[in-house]
Structures are given as structure tokens and as C-alpha cells.
N, CA, C and O of each residue as an XYZ file, in Angstrom:
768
protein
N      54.919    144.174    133.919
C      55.256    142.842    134.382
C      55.145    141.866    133.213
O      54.258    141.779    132.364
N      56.471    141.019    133.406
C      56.090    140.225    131.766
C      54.882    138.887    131.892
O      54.098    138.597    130.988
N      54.982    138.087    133.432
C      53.946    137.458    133.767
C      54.599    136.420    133.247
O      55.749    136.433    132.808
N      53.407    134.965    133.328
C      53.906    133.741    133.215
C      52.489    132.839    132.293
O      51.277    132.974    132.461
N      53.098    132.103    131.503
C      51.469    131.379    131.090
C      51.856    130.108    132.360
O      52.819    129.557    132.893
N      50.016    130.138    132.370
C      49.701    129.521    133.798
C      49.987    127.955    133.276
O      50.742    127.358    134.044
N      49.495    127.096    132.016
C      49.554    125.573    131.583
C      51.502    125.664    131.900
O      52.037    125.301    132.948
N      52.128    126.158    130.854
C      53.774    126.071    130.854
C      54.507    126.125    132.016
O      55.374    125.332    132.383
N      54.004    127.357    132.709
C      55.215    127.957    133.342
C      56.159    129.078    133.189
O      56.559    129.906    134.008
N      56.536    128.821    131.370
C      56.567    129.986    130.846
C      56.812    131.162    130.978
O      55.787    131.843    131.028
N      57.888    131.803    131.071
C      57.622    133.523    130.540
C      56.864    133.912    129.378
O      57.165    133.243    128.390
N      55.823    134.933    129.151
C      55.381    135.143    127.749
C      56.060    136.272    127.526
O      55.269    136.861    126.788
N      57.290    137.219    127.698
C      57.973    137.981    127.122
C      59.887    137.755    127.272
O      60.519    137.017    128.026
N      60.285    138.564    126.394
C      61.645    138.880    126.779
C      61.880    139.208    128.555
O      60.987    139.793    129.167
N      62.792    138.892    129.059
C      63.183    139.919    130.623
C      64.058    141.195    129.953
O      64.805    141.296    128.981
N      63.485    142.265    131.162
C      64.033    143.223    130.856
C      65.913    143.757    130.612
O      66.417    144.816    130.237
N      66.595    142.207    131.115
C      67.848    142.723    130.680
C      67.655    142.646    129.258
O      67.905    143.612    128.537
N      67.060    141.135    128.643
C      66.988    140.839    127.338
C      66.323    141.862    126.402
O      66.497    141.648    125.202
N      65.572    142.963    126.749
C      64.792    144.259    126.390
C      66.169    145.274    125.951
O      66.399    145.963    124.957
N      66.805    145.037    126.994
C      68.094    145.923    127.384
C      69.396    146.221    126.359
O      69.832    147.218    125.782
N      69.750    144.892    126.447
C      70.945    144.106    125.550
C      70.280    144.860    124.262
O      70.709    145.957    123.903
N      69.153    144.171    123.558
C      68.933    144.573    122.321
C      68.620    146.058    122.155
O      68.764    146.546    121.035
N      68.134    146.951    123.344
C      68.429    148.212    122.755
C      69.605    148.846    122.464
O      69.877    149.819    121.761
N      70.446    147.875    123.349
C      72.103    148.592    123.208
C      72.957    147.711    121.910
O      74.068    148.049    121.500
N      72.393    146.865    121.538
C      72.734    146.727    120.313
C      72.616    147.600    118.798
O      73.263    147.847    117.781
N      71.056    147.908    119.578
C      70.443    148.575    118.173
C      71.252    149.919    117.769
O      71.639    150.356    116.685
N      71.396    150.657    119.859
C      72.076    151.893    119.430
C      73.802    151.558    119.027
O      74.452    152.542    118.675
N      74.325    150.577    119.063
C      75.404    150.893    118.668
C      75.425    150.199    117.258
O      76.516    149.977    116.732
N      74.200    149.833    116.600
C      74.359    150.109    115.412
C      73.732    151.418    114.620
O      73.626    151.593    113.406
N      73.424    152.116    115.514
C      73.269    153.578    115.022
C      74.297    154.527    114.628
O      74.436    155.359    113.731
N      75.219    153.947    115.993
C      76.152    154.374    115.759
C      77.299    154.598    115.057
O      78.110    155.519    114.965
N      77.092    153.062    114.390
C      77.929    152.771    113.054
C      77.771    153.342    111.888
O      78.647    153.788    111.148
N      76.070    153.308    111.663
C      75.153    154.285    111.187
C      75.706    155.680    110.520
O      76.038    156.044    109.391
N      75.633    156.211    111.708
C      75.718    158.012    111.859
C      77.213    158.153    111.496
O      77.434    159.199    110.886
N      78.857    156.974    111.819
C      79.805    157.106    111.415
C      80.202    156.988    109.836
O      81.355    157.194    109.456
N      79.205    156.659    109.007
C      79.866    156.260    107.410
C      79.597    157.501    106.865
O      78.954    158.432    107.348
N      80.063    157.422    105.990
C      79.961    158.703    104.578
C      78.689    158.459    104.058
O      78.110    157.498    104.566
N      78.196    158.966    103.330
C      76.775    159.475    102.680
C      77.041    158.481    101.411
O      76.090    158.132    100.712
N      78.128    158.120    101.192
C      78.629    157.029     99.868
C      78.577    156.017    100.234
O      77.895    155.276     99.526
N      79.302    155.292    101.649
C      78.844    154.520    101.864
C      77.552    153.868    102.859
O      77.473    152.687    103.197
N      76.445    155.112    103.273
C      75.330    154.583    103.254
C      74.478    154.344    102.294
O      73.423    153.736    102.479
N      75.014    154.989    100.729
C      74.095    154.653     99.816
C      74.365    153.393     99.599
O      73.379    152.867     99.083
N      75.466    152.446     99.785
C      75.725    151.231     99.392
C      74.461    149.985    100.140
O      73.922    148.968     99.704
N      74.402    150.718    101.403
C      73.879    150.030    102.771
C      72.280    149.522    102.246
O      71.808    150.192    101.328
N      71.572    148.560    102.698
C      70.110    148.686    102.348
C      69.493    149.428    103.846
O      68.971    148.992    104.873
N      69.776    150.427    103.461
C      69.400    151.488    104.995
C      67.738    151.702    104.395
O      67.535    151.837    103.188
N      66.639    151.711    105.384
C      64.706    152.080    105.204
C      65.486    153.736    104.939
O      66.499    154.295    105.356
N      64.401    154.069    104.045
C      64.384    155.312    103.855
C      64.295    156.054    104.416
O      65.012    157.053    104.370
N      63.031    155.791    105.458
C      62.185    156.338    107.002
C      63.774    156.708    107.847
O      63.640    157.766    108.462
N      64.876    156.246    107.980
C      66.076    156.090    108.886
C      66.961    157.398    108.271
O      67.593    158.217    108.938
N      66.847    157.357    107.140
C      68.194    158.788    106.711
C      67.528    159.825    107.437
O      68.138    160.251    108.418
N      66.347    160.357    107.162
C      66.623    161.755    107.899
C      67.318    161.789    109.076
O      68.169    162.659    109.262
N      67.021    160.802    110.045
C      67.488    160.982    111.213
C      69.004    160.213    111.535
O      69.662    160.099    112.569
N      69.239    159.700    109.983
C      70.678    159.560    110.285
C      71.645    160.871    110.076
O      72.766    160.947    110.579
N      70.956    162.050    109.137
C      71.496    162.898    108.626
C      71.616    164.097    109.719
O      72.548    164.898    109.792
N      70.466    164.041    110.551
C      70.076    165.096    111.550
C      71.180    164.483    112.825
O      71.713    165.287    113.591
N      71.378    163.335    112.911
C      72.606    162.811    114.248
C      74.025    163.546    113.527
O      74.884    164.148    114.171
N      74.030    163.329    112.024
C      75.424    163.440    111.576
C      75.276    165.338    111.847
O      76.135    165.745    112.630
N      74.818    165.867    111.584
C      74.172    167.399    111.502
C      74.587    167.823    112.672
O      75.630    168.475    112.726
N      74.046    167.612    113.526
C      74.126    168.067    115.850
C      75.562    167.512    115.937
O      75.885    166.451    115.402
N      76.503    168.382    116.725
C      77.718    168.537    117.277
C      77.753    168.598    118.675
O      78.532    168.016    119.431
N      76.735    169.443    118.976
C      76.495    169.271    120.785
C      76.567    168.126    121.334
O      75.414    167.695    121.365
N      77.460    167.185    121.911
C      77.542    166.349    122.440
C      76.105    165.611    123.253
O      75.849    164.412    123.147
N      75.317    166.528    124.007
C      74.389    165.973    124.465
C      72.993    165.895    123.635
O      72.017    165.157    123.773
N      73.249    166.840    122.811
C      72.162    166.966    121.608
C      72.255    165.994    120.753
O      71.251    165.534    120.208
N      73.609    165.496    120.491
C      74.420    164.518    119.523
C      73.536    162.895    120.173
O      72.839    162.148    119.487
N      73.809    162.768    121.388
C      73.295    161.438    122.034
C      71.424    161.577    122.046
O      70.747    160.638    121.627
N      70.861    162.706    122.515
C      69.899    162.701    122.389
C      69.245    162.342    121.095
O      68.254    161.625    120.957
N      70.007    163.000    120.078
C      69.448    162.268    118.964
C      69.547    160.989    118.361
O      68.624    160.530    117.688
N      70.691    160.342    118.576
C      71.249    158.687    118.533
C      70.062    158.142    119.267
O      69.275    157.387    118.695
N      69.896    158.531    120.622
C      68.847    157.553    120.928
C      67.467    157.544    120.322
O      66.678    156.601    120.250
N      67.324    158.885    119.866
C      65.870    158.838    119.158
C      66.073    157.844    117.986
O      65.282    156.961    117.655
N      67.568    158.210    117.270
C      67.488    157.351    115.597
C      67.391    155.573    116.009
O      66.969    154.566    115.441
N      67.995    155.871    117.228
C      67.653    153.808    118.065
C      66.422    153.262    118.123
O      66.196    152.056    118.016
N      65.470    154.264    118.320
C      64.243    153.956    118.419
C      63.522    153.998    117.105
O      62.549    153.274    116.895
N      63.913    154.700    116.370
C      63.042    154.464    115.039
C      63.345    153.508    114.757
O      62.421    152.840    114.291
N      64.815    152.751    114.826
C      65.146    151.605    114.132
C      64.251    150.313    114.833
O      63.716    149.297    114.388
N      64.387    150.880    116.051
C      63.278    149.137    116.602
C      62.231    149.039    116.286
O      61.578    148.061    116.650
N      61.515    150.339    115.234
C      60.198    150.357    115.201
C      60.223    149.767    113.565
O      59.180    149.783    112.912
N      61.456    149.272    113.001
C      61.573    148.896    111.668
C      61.813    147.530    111.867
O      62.241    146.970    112.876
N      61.431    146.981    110.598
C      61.139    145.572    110.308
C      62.218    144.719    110.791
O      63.279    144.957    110.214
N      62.275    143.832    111.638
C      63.247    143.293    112.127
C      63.995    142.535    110.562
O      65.212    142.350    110.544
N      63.336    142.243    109.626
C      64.235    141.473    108.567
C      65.275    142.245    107.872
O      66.293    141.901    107.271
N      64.577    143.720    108.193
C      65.693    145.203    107.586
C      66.126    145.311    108.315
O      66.885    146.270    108.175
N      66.200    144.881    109.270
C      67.591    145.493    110.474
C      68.277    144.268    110.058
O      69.332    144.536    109.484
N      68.031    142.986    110.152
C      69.037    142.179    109.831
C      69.997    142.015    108.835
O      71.153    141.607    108.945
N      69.251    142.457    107.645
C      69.525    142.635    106.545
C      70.811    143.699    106.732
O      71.990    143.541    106.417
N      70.046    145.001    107.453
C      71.817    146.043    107.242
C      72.777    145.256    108.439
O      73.976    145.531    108.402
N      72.390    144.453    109.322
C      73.569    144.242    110.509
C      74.424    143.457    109.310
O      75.628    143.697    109.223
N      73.843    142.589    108.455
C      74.671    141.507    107.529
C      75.439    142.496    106.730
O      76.667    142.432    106.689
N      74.769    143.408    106.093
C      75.860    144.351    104.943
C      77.029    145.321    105.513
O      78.091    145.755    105.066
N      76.163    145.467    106.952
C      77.444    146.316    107.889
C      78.654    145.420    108.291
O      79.772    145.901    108.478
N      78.282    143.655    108.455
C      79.499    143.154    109.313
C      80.222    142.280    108.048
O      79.910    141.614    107.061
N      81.572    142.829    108.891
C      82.693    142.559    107.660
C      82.478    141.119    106.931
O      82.475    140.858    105.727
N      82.243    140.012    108.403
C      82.369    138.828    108.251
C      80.873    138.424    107.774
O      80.626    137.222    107.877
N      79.821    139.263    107.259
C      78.929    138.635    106.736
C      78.568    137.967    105.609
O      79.556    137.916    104.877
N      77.512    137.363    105.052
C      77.025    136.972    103.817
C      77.321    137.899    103.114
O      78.131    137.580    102.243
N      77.095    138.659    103.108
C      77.223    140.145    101.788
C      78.236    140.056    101.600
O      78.519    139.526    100.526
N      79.496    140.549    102.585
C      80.302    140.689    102.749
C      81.775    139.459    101.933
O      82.832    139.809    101.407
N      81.267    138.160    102.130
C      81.831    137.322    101.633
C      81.597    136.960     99.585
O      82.334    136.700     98.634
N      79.985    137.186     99.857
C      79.934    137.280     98.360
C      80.771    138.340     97.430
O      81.235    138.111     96.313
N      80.836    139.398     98.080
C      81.266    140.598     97.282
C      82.812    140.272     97.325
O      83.422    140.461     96.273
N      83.600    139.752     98.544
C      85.043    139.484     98.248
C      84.829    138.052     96.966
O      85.828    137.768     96.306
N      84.014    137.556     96.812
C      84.398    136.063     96.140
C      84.379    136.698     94.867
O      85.259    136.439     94.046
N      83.102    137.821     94.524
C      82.989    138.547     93.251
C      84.193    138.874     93.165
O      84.893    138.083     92.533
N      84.685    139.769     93.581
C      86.116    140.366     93.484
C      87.488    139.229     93.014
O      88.287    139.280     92.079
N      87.334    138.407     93.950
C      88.482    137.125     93.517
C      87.929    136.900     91.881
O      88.662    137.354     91.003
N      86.696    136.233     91.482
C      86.537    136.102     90.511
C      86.773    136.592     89.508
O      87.390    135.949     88.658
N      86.333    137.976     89.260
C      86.789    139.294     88.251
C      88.479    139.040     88.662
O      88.984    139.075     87.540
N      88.984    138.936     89.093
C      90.552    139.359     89.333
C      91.219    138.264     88.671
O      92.340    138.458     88.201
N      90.569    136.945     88.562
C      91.076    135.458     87.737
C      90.737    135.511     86.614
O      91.407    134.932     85.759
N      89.617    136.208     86.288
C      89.820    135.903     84.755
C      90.473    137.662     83.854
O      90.643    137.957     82.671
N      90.645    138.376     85.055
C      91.627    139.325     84.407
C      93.046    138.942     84.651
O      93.684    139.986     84.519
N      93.761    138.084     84.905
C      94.903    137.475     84.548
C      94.995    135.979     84.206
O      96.072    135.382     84.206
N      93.778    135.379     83.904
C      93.552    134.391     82.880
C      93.361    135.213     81.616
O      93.791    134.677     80.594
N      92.786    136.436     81.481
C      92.937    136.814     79.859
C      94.659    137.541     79.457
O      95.152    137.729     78.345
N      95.132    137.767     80.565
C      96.467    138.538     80.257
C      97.730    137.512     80.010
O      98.894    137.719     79.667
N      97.114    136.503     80.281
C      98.502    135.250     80.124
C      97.669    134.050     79.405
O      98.294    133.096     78.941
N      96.324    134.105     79.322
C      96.074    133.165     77.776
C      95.788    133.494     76.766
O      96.052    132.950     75.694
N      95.186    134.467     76.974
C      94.863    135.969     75.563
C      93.615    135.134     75.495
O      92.954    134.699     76.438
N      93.358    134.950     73.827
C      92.274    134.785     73.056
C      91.721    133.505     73.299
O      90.515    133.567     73.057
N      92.046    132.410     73.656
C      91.437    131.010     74.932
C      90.870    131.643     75.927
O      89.659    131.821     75.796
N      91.321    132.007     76.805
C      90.437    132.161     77.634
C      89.608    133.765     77.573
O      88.886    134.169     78.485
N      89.905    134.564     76.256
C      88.589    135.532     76.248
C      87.757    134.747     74.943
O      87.533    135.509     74.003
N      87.342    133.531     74.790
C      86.484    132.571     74.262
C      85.793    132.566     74.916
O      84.681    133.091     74.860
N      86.604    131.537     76.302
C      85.632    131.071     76.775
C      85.005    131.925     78.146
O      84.145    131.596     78.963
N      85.540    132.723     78.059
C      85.018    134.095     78.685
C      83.105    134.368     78.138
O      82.014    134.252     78.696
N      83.526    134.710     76.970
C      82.249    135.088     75.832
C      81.142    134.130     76.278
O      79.976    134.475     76.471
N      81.667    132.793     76.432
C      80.654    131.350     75.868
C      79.894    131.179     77.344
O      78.875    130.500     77.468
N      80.623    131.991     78.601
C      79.969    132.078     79.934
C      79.105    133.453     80.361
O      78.224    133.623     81.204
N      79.784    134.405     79.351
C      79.323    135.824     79.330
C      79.182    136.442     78.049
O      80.017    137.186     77.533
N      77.875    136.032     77.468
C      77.960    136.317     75.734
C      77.784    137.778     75.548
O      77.974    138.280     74.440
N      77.392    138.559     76.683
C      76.858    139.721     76.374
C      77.982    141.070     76.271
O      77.796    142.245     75.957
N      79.347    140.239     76.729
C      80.460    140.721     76.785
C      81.397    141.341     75.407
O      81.638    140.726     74.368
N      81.758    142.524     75.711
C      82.287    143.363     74.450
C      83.522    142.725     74.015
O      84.537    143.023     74.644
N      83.619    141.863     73.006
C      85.264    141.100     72.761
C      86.222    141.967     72.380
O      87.394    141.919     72.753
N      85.667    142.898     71.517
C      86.959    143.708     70.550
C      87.302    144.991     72.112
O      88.467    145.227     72.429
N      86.143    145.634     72.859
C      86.949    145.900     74.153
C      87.713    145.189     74.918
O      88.840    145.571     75.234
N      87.162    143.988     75.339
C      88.107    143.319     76.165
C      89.282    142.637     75.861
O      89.903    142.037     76.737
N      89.782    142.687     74.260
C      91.024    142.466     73.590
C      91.652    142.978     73.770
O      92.790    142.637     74.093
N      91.131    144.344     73.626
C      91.534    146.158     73.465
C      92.360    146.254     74.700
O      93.589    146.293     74.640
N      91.746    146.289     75.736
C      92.386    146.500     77.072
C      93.305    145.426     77.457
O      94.279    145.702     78.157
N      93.050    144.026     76.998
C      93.813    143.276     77.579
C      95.591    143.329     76.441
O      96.626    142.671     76.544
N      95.314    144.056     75.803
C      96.354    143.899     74.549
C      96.957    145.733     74.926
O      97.774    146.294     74.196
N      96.387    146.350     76.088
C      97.005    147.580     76.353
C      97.336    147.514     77.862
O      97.894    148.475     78.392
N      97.003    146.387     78.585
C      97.538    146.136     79.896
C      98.929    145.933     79.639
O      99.898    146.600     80.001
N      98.820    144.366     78.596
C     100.565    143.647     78.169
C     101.891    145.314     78.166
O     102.952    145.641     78.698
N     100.856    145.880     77.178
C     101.746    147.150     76.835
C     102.033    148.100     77.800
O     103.118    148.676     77.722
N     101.468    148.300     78.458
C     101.576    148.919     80.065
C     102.906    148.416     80.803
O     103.853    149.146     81.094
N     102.792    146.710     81.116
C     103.594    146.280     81.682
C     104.990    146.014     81.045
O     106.041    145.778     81.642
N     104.820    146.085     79.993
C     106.253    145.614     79.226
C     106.865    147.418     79.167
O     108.061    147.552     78.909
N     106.037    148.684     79.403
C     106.831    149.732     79.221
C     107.090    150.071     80.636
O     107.748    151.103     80.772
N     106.773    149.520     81.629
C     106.610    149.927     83.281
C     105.616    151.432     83.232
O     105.881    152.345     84.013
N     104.888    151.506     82.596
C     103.651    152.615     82.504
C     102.751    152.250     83.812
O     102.497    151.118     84.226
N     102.274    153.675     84.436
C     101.216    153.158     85.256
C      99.787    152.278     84.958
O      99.172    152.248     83.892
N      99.453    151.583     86.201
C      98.477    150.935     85.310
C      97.241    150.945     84.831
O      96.537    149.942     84.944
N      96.761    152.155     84.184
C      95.992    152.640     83.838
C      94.470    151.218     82.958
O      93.405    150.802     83.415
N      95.118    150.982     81.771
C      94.376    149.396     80.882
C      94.356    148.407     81.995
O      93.498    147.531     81.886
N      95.378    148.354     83.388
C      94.916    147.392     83.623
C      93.805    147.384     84.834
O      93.025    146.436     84.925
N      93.777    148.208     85.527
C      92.436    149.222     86.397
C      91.021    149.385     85.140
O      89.988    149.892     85.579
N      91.040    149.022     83.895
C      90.039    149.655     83.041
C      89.423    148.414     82.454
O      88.323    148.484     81.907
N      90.053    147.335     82.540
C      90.088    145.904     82.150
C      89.482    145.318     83.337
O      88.675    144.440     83.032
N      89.614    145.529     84.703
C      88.971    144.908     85.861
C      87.873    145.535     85.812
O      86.926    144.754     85.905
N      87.435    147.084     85.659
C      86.273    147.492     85.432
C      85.280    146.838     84.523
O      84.168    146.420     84.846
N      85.982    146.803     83.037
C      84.645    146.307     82.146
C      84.831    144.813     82.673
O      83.919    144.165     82.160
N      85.560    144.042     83.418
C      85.165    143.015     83.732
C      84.171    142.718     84.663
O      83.363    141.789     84.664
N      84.368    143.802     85.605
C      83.309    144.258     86.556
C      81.404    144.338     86.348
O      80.429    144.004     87.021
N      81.675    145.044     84.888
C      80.503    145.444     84.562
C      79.599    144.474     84.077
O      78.428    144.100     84.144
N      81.152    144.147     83.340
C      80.373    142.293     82.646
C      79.540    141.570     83.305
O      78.373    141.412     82.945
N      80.170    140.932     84.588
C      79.820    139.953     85.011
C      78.887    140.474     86.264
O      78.591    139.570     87.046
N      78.673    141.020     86.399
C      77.784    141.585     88.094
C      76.472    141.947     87.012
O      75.269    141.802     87.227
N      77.208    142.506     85.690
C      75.446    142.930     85.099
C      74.575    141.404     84.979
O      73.397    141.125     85.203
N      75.791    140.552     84.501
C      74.858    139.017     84.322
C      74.381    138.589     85.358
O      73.181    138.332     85.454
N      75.077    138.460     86.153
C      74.908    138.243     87.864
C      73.312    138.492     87.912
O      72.471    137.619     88.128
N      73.019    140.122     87.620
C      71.816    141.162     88.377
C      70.944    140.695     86.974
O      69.766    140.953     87.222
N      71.058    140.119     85.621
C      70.102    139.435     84.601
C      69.712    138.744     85.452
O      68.663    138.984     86.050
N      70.668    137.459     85.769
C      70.529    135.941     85.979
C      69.479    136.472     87.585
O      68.735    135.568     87.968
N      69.443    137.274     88.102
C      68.748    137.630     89.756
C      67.146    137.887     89.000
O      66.165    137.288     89.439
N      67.062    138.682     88.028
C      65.718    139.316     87.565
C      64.998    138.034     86.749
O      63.771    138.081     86.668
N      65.619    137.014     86.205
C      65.119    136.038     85.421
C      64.147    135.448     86.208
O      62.958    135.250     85.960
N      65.104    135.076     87.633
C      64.868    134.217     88.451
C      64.144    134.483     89.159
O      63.711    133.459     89.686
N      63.474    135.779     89.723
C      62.523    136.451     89.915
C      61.437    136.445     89.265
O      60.463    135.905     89.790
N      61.320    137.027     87.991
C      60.301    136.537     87.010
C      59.753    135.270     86.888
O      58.592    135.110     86.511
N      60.633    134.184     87.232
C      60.152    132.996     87.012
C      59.221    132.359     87.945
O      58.324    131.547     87.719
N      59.805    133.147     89.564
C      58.931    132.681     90.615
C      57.674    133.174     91.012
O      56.889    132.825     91.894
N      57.649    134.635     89.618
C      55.747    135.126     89.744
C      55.352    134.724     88.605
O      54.212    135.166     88.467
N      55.708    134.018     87.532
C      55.286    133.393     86.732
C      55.078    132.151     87.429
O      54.053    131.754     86.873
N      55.358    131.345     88.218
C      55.494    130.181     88.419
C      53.844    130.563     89.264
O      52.753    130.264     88.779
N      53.977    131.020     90.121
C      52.824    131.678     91.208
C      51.346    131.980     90.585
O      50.292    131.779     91.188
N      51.492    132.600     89.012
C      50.307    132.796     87.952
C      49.727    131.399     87.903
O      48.545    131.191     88.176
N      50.646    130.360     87.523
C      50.063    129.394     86.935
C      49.278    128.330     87.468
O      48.606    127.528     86.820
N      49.444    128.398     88.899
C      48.949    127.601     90.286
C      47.618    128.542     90.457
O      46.847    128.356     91.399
């Protein structure tokens, strides 16, 4: 019985549909779960505690063995930190935070790989002067073997290899500029 506080009035728990709803949420994010590739759950911030028994649902074919185990992997998950479940519902849904950052990354890398292919050496300057840690004589290299690609109708090999090291470039600064900023807030924490 969930009961009532006697001053309020109050319910002091969830009602049991509200118990309900969220278990059937949880399992049908199990279910989403148990549907990805092993590639893309490594992407996922999936608890560690959760693979075996995501691996053992993907494993069972018996249909009723198959559900029996979904519901067990449902239950481990409610027994995990509600901020890690939130955390994967955000990296699982298309329309999430994650989800939006990683398309904006993508737009980004994709502008200044055809800001370097149609300004050349201007804008791989000022490329450098935002990303110093960046290889110039590679990213000349490729951007001066994309042009050549396209002017022979060659597949596009330099220019798939040019979005990569652009890739690498800027997500590595990205994951600096994340660790700095980290450091700074247990340094900051020492000094108090």
C-alpha cells in the first residue's frame, strides 16, 4: 500500500500504474538494447554490469526464453543509476542532446572541408590559428588530391580521407579542450 502522509494529504509513493508505465518503458528500452550490433553498443554509454545480460538476450532464440530474459535484463536496468539510464535513453534517441551535438560536429567538419577545397591556403591558416595541433603539409596534401580527384571524375577516395583527418583534428581538440576543463574544476576544488 503506498499510503498517505497524514499533515499533506499526500501520496508518499508512485501509484502502481506509474510503477507500471516505467517498467514498460525500461523494457522497451531493453529492447532497443538487445536490437543493436555489438559496434554500436560500444558507442552507447551502456554500465558494464548490463552487457552480459544484453549478450545472453541477444544469445536465447526461444521465444519464451528470449522474453524471459528481456525481462530479467529490465530489471537489472532499474536497479542502475537512474542518471545512466538517462544518460543511454539521450544517446539512444535520435532527437537527443548527443544526438544533435554529433550532427552539428559533422556539419562543422563538412564546412571547413569545402572551405579548404575552394579557399585553399586562407582558410587552411586560419584553420591552424583555431586548431594549431593540426598537420598542414597533410591537410594541403589531401586537399590538393581531392581538387585532383574531382577534376579527373576519380572516386572519392582524398576526399573521404580529408573529412577524416579533419575528423581527428577537431574532436581530438574538442576531447583536449573537455580534459583541461576538467582539470581545472579539481584544481579549482584543491584550492578552497
Amino acid at each position: 500500500m503506498r499510503g498517505r502522509d497524514e499533515e499533506t494529504g499526500e501520496f508518499l509513493s508512485p501509484s502502481r500504474s506509474q510503477n507500471r508505465r516505467e517498467a514498460l518503458e525500461t523494457l522497451a528500452l531493453g529492447e532497443k538494447l538487445v536490437s543493436l550490433t555489438e559496434a554500436q553498443l560500444a558507442k552507447l554509454p551502456v554500465p558494464e554490469a548490463l552487457l552480459p545480460h544484453i549478450r545472453d538476450c541477444k544469445r536465447i532464440t526461444s521465444h519464451v526464453a528470449h522474453k524471459r530474459q528481456l525481462a530479467f535484463l529490465a530489471k537489472q536496468m532499474r536497479r542502475e543509476d537512474d542518471a545512466a539510464m538517462d544518460a543511454l535513453r539521450d544517446a539512444l534517441d535520435e532527437n537527443g542532446e548527443a544526438a544533435r551535438r554529433e550532427i552539428a560536429a559533422m556539419h562543422r567538419i563538412e564546412q571547413w572541408r569545402e572551405r579548404l577545397l575552394v579557399d585553399g591556403d586562407s582558410a587552411l591558416a586560419e584553420l591552424l590559428s583555431e586548431y594549431p595541433g593540426a598537420d598542414r603539409q597533410r591537410l594541403r596534401q589531401l586537399a590538393r588530391n581531392t581538387l585532383e580527384e574531382r577534376k579527373r571524375n576519380k572516386p572519392p577516395h582524398s576526399f573521404r580521407e580529408l573529412y577524416r583527418e579533419l575528423r581527428t583534428v577537431m574532436l581530438g581538440a574538442n576531447e583536449a579542450d573537455d580534459d583541461v576543463e576538467d582539470n581545472d574544476e579539481f584544481s579549482g576544488d584543491e584550492r578552497d
